[in-house]
C-alpha positions as CSV (number, residue, x, y, z in Angstrom):
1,X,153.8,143.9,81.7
2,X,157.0,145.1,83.4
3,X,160.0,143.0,82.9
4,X,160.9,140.6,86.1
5,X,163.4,142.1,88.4
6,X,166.0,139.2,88.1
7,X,168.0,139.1,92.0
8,X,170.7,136.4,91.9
9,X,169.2,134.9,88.8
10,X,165.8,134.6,89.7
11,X,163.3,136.7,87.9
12,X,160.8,138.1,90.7
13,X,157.7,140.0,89.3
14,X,157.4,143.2,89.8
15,X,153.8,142.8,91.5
16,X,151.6,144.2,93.6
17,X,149.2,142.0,95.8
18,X,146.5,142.8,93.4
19,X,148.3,142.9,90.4
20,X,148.8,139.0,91.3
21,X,145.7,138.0,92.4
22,X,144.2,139.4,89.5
23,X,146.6,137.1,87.4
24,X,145.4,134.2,89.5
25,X,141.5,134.5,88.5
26,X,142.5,135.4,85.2
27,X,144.1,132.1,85.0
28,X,140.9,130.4,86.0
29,X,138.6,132.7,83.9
30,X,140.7,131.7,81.4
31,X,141.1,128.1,82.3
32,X,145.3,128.2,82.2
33,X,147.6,126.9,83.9
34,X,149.2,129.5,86.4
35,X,151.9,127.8,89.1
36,X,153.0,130.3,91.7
37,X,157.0,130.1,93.2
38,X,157.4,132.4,96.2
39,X,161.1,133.2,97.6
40,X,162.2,135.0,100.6
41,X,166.0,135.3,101.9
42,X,166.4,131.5,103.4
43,X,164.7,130.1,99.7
44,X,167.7,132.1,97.6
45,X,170.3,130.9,99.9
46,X,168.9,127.5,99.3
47,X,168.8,127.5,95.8
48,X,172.1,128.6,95.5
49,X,173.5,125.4,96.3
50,X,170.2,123.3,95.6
51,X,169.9,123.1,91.7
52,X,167.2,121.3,91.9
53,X,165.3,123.5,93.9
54,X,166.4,126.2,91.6
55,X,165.1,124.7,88.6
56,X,162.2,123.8,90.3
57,X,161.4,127.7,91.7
58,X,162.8,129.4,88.1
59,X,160.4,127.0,85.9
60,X,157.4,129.0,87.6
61,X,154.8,131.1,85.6
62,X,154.6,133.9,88.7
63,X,157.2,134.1,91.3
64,X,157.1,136.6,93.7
65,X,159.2,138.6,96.6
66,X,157.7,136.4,100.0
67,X,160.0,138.1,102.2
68,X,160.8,142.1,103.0
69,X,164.7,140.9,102.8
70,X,164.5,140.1,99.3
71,X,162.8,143.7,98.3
72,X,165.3,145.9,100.3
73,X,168.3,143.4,98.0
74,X,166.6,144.2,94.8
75,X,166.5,148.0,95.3
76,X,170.0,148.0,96.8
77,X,171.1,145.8,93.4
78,X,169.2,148.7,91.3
79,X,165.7,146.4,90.5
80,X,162.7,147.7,91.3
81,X,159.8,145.5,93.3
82,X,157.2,147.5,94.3
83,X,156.2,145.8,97.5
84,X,156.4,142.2,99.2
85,X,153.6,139.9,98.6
86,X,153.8,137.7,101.0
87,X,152.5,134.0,100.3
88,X,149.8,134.1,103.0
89,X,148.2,137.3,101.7
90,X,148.0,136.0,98.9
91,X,146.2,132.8,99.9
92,X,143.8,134.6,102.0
93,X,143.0,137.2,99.2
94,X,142.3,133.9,97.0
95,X,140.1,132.7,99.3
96,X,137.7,135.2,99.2
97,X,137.7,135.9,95.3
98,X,137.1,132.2,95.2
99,X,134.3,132.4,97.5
100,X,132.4,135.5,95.2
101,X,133.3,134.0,91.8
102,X,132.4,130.1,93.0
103,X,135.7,128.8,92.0
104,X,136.7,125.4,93.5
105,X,139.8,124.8,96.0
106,X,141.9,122.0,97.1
107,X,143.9,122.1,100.0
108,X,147.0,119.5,100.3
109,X,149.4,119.7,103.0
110,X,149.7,119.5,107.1
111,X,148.5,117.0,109.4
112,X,145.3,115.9,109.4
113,X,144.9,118.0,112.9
114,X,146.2,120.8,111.3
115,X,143.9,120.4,108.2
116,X,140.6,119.9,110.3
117,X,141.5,122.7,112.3
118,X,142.1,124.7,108.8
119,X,138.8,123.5,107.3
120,X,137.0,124.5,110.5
121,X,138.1,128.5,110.3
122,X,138.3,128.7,106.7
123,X,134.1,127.7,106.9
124,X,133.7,130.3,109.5
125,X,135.5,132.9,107.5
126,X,134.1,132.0,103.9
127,X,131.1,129.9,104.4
128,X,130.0,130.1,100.8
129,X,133.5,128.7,99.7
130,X,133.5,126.0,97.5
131,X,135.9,123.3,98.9
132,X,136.8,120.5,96.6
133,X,138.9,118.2,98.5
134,X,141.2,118.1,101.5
135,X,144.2,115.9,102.2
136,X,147.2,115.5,104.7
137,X,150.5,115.7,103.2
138,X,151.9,112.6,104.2
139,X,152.2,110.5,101.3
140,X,154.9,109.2,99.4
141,X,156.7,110.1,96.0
142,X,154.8,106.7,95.0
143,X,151.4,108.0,96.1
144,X,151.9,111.1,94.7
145,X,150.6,110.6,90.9
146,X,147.3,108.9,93.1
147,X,147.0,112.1,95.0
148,X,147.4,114.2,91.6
149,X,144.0,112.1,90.2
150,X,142.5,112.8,92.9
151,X,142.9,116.2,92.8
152,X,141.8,116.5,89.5
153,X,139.2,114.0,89.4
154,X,137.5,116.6,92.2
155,X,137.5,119.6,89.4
156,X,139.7,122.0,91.3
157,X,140.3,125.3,90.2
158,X,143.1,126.3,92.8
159,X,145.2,124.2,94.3
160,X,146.6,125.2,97.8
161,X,150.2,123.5,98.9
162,X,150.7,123.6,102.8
163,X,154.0,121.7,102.0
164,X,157.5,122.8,103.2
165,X,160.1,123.4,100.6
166,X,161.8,121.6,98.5
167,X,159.0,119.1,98.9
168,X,156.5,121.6,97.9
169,X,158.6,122.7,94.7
170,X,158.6,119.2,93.6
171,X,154.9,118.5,93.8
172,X,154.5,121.6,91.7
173,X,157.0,120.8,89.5
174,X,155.9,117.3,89.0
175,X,152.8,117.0,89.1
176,X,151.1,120.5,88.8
177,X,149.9,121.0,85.6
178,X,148.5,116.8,85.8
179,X,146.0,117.5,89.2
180,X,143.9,119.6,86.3
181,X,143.7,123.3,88.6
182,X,144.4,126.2,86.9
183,X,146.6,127.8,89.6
184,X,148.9,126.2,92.0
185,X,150.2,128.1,95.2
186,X,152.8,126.9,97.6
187,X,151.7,128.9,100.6
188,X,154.4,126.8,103.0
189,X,153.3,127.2,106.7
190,X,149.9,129.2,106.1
191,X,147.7,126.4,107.3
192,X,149.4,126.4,110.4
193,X,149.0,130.4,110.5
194,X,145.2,130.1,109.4
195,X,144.2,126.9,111.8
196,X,145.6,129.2,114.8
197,X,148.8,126.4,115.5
198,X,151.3,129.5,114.9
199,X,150.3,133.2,115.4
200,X,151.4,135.6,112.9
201,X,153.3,138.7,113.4
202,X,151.2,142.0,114.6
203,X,150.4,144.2,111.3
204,X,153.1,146.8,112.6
205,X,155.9,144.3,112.6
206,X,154.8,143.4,109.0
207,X,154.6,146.4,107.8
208,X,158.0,147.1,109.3
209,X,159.5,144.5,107.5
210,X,160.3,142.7,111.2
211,X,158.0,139.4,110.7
212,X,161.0,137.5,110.7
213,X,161.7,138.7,114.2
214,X,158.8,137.9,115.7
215,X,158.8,134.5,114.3
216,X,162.3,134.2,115.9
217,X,161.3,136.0,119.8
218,X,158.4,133.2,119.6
219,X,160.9,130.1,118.8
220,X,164.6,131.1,119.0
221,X,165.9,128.1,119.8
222,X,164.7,126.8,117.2
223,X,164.7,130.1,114.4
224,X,168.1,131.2,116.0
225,X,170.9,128.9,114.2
226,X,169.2,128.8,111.1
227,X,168.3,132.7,111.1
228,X,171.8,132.9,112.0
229,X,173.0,130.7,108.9
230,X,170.7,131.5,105.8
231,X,170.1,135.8,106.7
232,X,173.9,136.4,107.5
233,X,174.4,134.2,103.6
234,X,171.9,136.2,102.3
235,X,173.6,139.3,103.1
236,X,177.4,138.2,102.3
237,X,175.3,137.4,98.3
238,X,174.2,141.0,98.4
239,X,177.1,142.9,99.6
240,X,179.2,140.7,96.8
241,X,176.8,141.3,94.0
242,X,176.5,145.1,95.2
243,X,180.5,145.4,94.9
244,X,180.8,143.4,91.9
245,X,178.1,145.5,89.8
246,X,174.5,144.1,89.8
247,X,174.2,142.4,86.1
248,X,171.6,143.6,84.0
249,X,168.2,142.0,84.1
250,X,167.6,139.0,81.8
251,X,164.3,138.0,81.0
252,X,162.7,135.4,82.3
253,X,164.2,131.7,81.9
254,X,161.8,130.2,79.7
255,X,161.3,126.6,80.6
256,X,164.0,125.0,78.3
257,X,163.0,123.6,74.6
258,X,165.8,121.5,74.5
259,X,168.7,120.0,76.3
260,X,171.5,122.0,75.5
261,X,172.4,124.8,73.3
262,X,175.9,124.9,71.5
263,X,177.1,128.2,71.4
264,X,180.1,129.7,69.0
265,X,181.7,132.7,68.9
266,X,183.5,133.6,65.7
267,X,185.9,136.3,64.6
268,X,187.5,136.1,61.4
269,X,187.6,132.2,61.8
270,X,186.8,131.4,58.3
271,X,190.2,129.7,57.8
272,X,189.4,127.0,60.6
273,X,185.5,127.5,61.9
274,X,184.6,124.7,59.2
275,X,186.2,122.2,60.9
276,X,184.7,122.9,64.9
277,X,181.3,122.9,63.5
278,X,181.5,119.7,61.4
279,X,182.6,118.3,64.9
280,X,179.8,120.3,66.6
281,X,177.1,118.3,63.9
282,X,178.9,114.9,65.1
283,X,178.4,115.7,68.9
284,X,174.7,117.0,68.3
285,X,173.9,114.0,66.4
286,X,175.5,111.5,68.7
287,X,173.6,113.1,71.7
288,X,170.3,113.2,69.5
289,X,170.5,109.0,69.7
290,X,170.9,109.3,73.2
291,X,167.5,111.3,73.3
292,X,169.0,114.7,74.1
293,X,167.5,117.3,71.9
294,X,170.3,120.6,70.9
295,X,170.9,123.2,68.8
296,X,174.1,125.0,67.5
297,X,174.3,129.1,67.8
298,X,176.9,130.5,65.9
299,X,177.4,134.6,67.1
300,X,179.7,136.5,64.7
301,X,181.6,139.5,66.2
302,X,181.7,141.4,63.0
303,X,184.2,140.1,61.3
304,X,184.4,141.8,58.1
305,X,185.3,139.0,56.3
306,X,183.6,135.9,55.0
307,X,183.4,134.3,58.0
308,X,179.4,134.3,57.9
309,X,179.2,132.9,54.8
310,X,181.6,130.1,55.5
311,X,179.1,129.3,58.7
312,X,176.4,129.3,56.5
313,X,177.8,126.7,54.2
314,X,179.4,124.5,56.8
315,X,176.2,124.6,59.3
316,X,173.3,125.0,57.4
317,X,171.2,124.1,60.4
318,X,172.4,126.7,62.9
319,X,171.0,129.9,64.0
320,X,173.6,132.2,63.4
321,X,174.0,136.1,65.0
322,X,175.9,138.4,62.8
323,X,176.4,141.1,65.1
324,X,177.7,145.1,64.1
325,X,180.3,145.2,66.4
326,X,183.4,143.5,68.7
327,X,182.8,144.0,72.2
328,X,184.7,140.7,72.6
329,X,184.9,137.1,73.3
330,X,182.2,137.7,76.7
331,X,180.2,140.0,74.6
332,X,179.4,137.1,71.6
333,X,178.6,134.5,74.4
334,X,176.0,136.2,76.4
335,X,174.7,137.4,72.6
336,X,174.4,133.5,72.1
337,X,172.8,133.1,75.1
338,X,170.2,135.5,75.2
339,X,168.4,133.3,72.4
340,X,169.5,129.9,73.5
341,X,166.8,127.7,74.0
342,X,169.1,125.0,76.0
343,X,168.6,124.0,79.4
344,X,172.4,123.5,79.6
345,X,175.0,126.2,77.6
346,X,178.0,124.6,75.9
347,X,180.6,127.4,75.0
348,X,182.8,125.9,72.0
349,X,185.9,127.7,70.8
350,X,185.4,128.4,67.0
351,X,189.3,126.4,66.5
352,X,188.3,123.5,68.9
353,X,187.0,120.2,67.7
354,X,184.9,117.8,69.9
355,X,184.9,114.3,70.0
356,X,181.4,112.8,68.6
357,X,180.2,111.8,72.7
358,X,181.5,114.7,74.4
359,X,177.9,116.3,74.4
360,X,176.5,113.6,75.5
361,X,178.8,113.0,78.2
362,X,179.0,116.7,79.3
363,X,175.6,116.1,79.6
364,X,175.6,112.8,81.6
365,X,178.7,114.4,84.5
366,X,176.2,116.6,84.7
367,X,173.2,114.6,85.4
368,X,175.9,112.6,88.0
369,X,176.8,116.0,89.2
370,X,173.4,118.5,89.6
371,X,175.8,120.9,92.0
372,X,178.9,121.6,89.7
373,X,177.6,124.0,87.6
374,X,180.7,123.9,85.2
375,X,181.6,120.9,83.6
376,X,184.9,120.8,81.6
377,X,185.9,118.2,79.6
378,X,189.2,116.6,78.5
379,X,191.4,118.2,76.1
380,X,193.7,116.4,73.5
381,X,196.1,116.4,70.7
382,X,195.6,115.8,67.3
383,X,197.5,112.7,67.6
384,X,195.2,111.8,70.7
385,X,197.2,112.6,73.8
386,X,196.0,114.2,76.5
387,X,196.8,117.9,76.9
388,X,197.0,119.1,80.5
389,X,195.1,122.3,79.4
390,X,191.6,121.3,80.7
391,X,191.5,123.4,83.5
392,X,194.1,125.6,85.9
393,X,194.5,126.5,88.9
394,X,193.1,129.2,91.0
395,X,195.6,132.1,90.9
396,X,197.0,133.4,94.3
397,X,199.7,135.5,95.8
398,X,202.1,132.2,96.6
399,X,201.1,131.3,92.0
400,X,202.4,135.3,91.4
401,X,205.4,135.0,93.5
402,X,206.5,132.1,91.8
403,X,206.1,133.6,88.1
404,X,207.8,136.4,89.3
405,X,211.1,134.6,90.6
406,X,210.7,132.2,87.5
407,X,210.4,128.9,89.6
408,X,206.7,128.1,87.5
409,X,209.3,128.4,84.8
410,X,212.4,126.2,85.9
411,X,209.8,123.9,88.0
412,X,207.2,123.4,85.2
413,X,204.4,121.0,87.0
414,X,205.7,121.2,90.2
415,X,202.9,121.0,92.5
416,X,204.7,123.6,94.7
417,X,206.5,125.7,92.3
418,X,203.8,125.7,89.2
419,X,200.7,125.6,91.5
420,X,198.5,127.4,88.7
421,X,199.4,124.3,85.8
422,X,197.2,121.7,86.2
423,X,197.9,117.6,87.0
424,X,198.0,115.4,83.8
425,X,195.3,113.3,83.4
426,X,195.8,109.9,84.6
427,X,196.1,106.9,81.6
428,X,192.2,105.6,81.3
429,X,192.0,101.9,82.3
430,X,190.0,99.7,80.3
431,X,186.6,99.4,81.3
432,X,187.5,101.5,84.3
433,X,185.5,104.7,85.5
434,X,185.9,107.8,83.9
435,X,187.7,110.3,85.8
436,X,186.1,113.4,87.4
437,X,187.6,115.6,89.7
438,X,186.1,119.5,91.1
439,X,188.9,121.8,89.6
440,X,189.4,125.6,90.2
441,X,189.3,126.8,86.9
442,X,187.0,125.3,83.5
443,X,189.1,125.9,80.3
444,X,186.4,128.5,78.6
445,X,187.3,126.5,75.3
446,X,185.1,124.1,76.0
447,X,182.5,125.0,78.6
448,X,179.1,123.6,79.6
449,X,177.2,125.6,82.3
450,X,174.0,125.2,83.5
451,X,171.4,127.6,82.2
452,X,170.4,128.3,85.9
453,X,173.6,128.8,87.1
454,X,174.5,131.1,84.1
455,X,171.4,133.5,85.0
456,X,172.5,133.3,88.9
457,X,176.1,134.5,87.8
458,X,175.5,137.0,84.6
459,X,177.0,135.1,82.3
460,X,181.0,136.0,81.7
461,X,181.6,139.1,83.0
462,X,182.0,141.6,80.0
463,X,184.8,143.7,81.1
464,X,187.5,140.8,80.1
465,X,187.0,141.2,76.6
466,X,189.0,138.3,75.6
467,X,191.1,135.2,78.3
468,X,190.4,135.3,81.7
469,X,186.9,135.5,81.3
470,X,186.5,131.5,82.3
471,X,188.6,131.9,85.4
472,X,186.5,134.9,86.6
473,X,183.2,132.9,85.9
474,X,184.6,129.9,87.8
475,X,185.5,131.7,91.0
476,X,182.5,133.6,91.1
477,X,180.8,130.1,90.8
478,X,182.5,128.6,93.8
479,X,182.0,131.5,95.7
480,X,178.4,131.4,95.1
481,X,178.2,127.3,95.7
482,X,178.9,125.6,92.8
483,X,182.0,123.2,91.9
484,X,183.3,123.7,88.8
485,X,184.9,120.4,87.7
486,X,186.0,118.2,84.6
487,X,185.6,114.6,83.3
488,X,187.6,113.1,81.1
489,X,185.1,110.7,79.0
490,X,184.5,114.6,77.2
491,X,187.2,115.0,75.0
492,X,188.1,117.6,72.7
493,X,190.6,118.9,70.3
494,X,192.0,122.7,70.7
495,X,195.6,123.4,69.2
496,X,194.4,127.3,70.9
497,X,195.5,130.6,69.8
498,X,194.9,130.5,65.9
499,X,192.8,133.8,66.2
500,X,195.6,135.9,68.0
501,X,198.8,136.9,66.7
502,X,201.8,135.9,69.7
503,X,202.3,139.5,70.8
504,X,199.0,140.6,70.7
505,X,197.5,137.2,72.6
506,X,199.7,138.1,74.8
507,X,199.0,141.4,75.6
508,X,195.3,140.3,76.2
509,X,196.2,137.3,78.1
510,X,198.2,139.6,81.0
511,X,195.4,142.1,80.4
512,X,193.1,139.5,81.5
513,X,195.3,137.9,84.4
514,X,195.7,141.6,86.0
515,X,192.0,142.0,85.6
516,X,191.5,138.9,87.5
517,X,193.8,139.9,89.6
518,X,191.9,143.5,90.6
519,X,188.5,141.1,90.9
520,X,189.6,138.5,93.1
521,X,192.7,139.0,95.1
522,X,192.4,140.8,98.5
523,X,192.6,144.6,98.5
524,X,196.0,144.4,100.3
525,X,197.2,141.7,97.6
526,X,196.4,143.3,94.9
527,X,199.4,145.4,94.1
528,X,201.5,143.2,95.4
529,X,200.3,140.5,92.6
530,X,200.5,142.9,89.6
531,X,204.3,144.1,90.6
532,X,205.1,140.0,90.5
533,X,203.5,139.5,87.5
534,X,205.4,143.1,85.8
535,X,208.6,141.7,87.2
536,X,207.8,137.5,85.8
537,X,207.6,139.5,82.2
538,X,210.4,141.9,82.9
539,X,212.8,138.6,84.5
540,X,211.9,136.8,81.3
541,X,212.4,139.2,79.0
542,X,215.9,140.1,80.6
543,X,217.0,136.5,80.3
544,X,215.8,136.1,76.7
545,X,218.3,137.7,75.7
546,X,221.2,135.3,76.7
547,X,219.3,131.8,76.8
548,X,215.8,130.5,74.4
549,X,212.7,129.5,77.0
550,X,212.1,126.2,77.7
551,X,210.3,124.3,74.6
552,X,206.8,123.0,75.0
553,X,207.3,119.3,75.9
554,X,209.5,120.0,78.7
555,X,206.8,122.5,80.1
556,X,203.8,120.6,79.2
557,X,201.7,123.7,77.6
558,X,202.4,126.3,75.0
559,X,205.4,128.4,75.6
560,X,206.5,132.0,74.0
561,X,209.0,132.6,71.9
562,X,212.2,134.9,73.6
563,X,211.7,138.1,71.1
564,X,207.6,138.3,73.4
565,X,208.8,138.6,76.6
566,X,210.8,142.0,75.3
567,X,207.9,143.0,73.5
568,X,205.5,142.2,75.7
569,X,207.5,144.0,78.4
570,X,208.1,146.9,76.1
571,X,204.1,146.8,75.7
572,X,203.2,146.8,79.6
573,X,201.3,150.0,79.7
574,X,198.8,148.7,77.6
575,X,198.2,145.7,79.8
576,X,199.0,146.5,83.9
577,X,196.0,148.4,84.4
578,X,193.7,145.5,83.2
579,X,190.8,145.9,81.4
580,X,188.3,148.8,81.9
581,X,185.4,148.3,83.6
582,X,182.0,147.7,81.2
583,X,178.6,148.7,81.8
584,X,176.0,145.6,81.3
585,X,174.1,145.9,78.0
């Protein structure tokens, strides 16, 4: 079987009509359960911003391309879909392999007017049909686990769900595999189509790909706004992910095994891994009495040293990558997450230390929070303090003009001058509520995302092979509907930097800012921002000479010592053109 064509993160099948009805009566044949997700434009707008919907539509067995729109996207982002199966063909085609092989069918949705009227054609059209059982979809989520006995109590073999979505998505996701039928299909508004309430497009129009239009000519006061809305969202997703560089397909999401998967990425870390992962075992086994279920995945960018060994005696229990080669921080992550079995992804920095609930609460902001996507935690000193570096903010042409006259420098934490540092957290009051806030950027040391949103995204994008590969994952996750935030009841430990030398962090780190620069910035920005951010380094530089930068307390975060700036300056070449683009592998 061909691998799914993934399009914004959902894995669509690569199926013909008959390709997927003959998976339908195999399911039967077979007696196994089969649930069918089916996504057209408006559905992958909707599960951008809908988790829940997301999870429910991704957790599928067979999902398939419902609407032309999503078939011309796939081939434009470089997937192949060989045709559009649209969710009433293929309840019609079921129909009538149910009627020749005797198979039993349950229809749930509509009115009851509707449903009669349903019944009535679908007797006329397959008379030797076997219906099991018919009921109106007005119930409620109480009634809903009756409804599912009664469904299997009748014996059916396919289950047919004239439901709109998300309510559909949630009876399937609920309850499906409990009502007993083999196969489950959410064929949305076909009974109307089938019991002659709405009249379906011509076979030319369909063909043409112009269903939608007809729909809209027939109702456009109705169909107009929200045409409007979800096909001109749909397109803006494409014509990003076309200019950003479709990611390469992942396979299929399975449905997670466990709660969350703790990913590190080492590189010669022997000298300090031990103590992150002895604080990874804490958190895991704090969240484990809390009933969350992890596991801890350990990717080693070839080191050459013993840092494999050292992970192997410090975390006995974790799965551990040694990989042949450095293709960077981005690289190690999505090689940790292509064998994650997590419903949630927790990126740990191998010189970070978390506090024995941050799991657990990562976990619980994001149960509170299903549409943040990246969820941040609070980072401290060793002596307990809160650091400010738990998130930044979002870089723009007003944050480069100040670096480049020095005000984020003589201003440090001015809300004006030093937009980019972020707020200190406020003191916790006792028994008071933690504190959340959405924030531009998630510090990428440490990192939960959502496995769903992960997919959607691509993971970090590869071409910043080390810092600035969190800020780029976080804009792209805004942009896309999420909202990236932090809570502070997560706290965790990260004195940063111990695997970089000062010059050559630095070289990375501007690497990464211009790269970030080049990705989000406006075309007539762009240069504009790299010149400030040459003439920040070359201002500092030049007045390194006469007076030392400020020291760390007075600027609240890490500072460089006066001999960088010169050498960073002397060093620009290797850093203003940014990072090369990467192919995904």
């Amino acid at each position: 079987m061909r691998a799914p064509a993934v399009v914004f993160g959902t894995p669509i099948d690569p199926l013909t009509l008959r390709d997927a009805v003959e998976r339908c009566v195999s399911a039967v044949e077979t007696r196994s359960f089969l649930s069918i997700g089916m996504v057209n434009a408006a559905k992958l707008v909707h599960m951008r911003a809908q988790p829940e919907l997301r999870r429910s539509v991704v957790q599928c067995d067979m999902i398939l391309a419902d609407g032309q729109a999503v078939v011309w996207a796939a081939r434009l982002l470089g997937r192949s879909l060989p045709e559009r199966v649209a969710g009433i063909d293929l309840f019609t085609s079921l129909l009538g392999e149910s009627e020749r092989r005797g198979h039993r069918v349950f229809f749930l949705g509509a009115t009851r007017e509707v449903l009669d009227a349903l019944l009535a054609e679908i007797r006329r059209r397959h008379p030797g049909l076997v219906v099991a059982g018919a009921r109106d979809g007005y119930f409620s989520d109480e009634e809903a686990g009756a409804v599912a006995e009664e469904i299997r109590a009748a014996g059916t073999d396919l289950l047919f769900l004239g439901m709109s979505s998300p309510r559909k998505e949630r009876f399937l996701e609920t309850w499906g595999e409990r009502t007993g039928a083999c196969v489950v299909h959410g064929v949305g508004g076909s009974f109307d189509v089938l019991a002659g309430v709405v009249r379906r497009a011509p076979l030319a129009w369909q063909r043409a790909g112009l269903e939608w239009l007809y729909r809209l000519l027939q109702e456009p006061r109705r169909l107009g706004p929200r045409y409007l809305r979800t096909n001109g969202a749909f397109i803006r997703m494409t014509a990003l992910e076309r200019m950003r560089g479709a990611s390469a397909a992942a396979p299929r999401p399975a449905r997670p095994d466990l709660g969350v998967s703790v990913i590190v990425v080492t590189y010669r870390s022997a000298g300090y891994v031990t103590g992150c992962l002895k604080a990874v075992d804490r958190a895991l086994e704090h969240a484990r009495g809390e009933g969350i279920t992890g596991e801890l995945v350990v990717v080693d960018n070839a080191s050459g040293d013993d840092t494999v060994d050292v992970v192997r005696g410090a975390a006995p229990g974790a799965r551990i990558v040694a990989r042949e080669e450095n293709d960077g921080f981005a690289g190690g992550c999505h090689a940790g997450a292509r064998i994650a079995r997590g419903g949630h992804l927790l990126f740990v920095n191998p010189d970070a230390e978390l506090e024995p609930g941050a799991v657990t609460a990562l976990l619980e902001a994001a149960r509170r929070h299903p549409h943040a996507g990246i969820i941040g935690g609070r980072c401290v000193t060793e002596s307990g303090e809160s650091d400010p570096r738990s998130w930044w903010g979002r870089p723009t042409l007003w944050s480069a003009l100040c670096f480049g006259l020095g005000l984020s420098t003589a201003f440090p934490g001015h809300r004006l001058l030093d937009p980019e540092t972020p707020r200190p957290w406020a003191a916790p009051a006792p028994g008071g509520a933690p504190e959340e806030s959405r924030v531009p950027i998630v510090t990428g040391a440490m990192m939960l995302v959502d496995r769903h949103a992960w997919d959607e995204l691509g993971g970090f994008d590869r071409a910043f092979f080390m810092y600035g590969e969190d800020a780029d994952l976080c804009l792209r996750a805004a942009r896309m509907g999420y909202h990236p935030m932090v809570t502070s009841t997560a706290a965790f430990v990260h004195p940063g930097g111990l695997s970089s030398s000062s010059l050559r962090k630095q070289v990375m780190l501007h690497t990464g800012k211009v790269t970030l620069i080049r990705r989000h910035f406006t075309p007539g920005t762009r240069w504009a921002a790299v010149l400030l951010l040459k003439s920040g380094v070359l201002l500092r530089a030049v007045l390194s000479r006469w007076m030392s930068p400020p020291d760390a307390t007075r600027q609240g975060r890490p500072t460089s010592r006066r001999d960088d700036w010169r050498a960073l300056w002397a060093a620009r070449a290797q850093w203003t053109r940014g990072w090369p683009s990467r192919s995904p592998s």
